[in-house]
N, C-alpha and C positions, 0 to 999 in steps of 0.2 A: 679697919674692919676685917675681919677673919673669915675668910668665906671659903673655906678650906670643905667644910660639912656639905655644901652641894656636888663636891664631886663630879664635875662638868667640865668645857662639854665635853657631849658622846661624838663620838668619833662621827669625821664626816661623811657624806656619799653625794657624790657631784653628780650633775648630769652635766654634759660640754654642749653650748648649741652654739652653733655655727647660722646667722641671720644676713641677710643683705643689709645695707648701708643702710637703707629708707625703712626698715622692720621697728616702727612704733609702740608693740601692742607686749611687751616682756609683762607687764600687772596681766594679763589676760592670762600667758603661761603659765605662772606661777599660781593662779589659782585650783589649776588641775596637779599640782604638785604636794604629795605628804608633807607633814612636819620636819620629817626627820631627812629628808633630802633636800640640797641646794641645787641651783640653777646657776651655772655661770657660762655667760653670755659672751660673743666676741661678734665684730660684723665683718663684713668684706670693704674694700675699699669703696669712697665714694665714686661712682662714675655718673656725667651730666648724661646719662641718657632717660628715655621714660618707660614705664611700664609694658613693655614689649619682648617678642623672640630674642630682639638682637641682646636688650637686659637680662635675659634668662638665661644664654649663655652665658654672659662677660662674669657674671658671680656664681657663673656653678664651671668656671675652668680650674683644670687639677691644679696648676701650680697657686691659684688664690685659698680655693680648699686648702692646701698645704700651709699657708703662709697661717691662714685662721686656724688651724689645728693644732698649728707647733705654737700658739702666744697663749691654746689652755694647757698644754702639758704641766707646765709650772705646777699648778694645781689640781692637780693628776684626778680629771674628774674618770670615771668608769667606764662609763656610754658618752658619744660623742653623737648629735643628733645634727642635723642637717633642715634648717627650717626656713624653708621654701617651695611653694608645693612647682611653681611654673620652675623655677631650676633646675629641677630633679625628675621632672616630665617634658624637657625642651628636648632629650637627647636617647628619649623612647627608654624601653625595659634593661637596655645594653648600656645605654649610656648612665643611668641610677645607680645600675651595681657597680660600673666603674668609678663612679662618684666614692661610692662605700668601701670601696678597694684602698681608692687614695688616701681614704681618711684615715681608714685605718693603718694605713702605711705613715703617714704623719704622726698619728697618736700611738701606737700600738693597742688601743683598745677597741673594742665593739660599736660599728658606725652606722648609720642610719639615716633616709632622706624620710621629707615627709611623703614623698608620692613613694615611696618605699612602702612606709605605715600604712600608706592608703589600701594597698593592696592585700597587705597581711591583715588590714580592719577586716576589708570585706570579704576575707576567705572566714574570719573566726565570726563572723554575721553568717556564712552561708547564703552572699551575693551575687548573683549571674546577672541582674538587671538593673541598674543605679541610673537617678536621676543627677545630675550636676545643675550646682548655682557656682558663676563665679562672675567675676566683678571684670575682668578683662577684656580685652577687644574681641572681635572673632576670630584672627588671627589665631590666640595664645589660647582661647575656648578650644578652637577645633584640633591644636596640638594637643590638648588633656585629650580629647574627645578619642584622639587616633592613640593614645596610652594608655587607656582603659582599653580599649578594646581589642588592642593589644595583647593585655594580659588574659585575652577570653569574656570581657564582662560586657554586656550588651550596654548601650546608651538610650534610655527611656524616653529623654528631654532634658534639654538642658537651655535654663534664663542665664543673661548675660547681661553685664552692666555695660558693656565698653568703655573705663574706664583705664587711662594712665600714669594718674597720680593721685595723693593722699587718699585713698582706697580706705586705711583706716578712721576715716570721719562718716564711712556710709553708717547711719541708722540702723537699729536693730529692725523698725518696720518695714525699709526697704529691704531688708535680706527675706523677712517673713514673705512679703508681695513677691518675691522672684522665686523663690521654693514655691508656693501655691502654683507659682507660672509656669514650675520645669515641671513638676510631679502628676504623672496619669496612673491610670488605676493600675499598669502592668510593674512599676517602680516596686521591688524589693528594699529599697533604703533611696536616702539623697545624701549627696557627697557637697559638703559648700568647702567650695576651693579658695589658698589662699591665705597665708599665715597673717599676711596684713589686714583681712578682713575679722572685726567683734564677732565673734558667735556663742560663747560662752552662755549667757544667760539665755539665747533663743532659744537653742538645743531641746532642751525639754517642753518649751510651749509646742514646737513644730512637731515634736513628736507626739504629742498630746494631740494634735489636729491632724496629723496625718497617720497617724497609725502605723507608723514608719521606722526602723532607727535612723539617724539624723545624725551625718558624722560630720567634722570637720575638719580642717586642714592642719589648725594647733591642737585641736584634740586626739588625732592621730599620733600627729608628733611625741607628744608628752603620752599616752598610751602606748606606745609600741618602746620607747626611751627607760619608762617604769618600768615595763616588765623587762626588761632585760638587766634590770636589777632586782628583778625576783617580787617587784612590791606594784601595788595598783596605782593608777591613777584615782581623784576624788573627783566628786561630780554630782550633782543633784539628778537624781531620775534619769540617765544619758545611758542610752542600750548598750550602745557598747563597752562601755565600764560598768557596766549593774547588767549581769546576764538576766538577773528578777525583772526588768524592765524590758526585754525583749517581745514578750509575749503578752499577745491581745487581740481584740477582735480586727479580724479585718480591716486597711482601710477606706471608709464608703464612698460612694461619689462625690465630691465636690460643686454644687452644681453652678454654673457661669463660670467657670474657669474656660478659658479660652485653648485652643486647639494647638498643639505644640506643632509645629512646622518643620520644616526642613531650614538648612541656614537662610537668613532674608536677604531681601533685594538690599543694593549700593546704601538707601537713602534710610535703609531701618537699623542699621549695623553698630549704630551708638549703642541701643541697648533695644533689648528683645530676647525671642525666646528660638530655639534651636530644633 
């Protein structure tokens, strides 16, 4: 068969993502990603530890960055993205960009963490006051918590799962229940942390109830990765990919939503709110 008349393909355009061992959720990526660009993925070595600080270092150390950057050169993707939001916030605003230094030292092209993206999300939102959901202990919450604020951005409230393993089997209703728990009326956006955590299809219901934009940890990722190939991410109704989607009325009071606290005593620290 003669298939000469299609003239294909068109030439390719990679994105490089760099994921820990235990990162499940690559069909969730991929859905924020155009036609015309590929995803090619690599992970870090497996290590028996569990979803903690001590984890967040061992898969964001430079020489492992290194080892996962030089197995995508092969396939000379463009942008080289970094998808972890606690690995790339374990080692504060100095330790991120030294992450994106490495990588790029490994790859020769343009490098990227997700708490990287987090930061340029919420400068192109116009962000000074973010709420945080994220599925971790308090420990690895309150390191994000000192990395936002770091960068100048107040902390509203932030729900917390306390969770250390398979993160990617939480429910889209439980992410919904802990954004209503972190979110008070001073929240400019909420930030759900967390590359192993679904959020893809919540995104626009939470923003539809909270009046909010509603960013995420692979949403970030794959946003800040696009543009630096000149092209958008895709996305149903999600503010920060659709600037038409930013704008709306206020949003109202929630009423029974429970009173965001300060971090809790010994015995509530599984999961709670901040």
């Amino acid at each position: 068969m003669d298939v000469s008349f299609l003239g294909g393909p068109r030439p390719q355009r990679g994105v490089g993502v760099v994921a820990p061992f235990d990162f499940a959720l690559d069909r969730e990526l991929w859905r924020w990603v155009p036609d015309e660009i590929s995803l090619h993925l690599t992970r870090t070595p497996y290590v028996p530890v569990e979803v903690s600080l001590d984890l967040a270092r061992l898969v964001s150390e430079h020489e492992t960055l290194h080892e996962a950057v030089r197995t995508l050169n092969a396939i000379a993707p463009e942008v080289v993205a970094y998808a972890c939001t606690s690995g790339s916030f374990v080692g504060g605003i100095a330790g991120e960009r030294a992450m994106c230094a490495a990588m790029t030292r490994a790859g020769a092209v343009p490098s990227l963490t997700t708490s990287g993206a987090l930061l340029d999300a919420l400068v192109e939102l116009g962000v000074s006051r973010v709420a945080l959901v994220t599925p971790y202990t308090v420990s690895v919450t309150r390191s994000l918590e000192e990395y936002v604020a770091e960068a100048g951005v107040s902390v509203t409230g932030c729900a917390y799962m306390g969770l250390t393993r398979h993160i990617w089997k939480v429910p889209y209703r439980q992410v919904s229940d802990m954004a209503h728990k972190a979110v008070r009326d001073d929240a400019q956006a909420l930030f759900i942390s967390c590359t192993n955590l679904p959020t893809y299809d919540v995104i626009p219901q939470l923003e539809a109830e909270l009046r909010i934009p509603v960013i995420s940890a692979n949403q970030v990722t794959m946003w800040a990765a696009l543009r630096r190939l000149g092209t958008r991410a895709v996305g149903p109704y999600q503010a920060l990919i659709d600037p038409a989607a930013r704008y709306g009325p206020a949003r109202p009071e929630i009423p029974g939503l429970p009173e965001v606290r300060g971090l809790p005593d010994e015995e509530q620290q599984q999961e709670g709110w901040t």
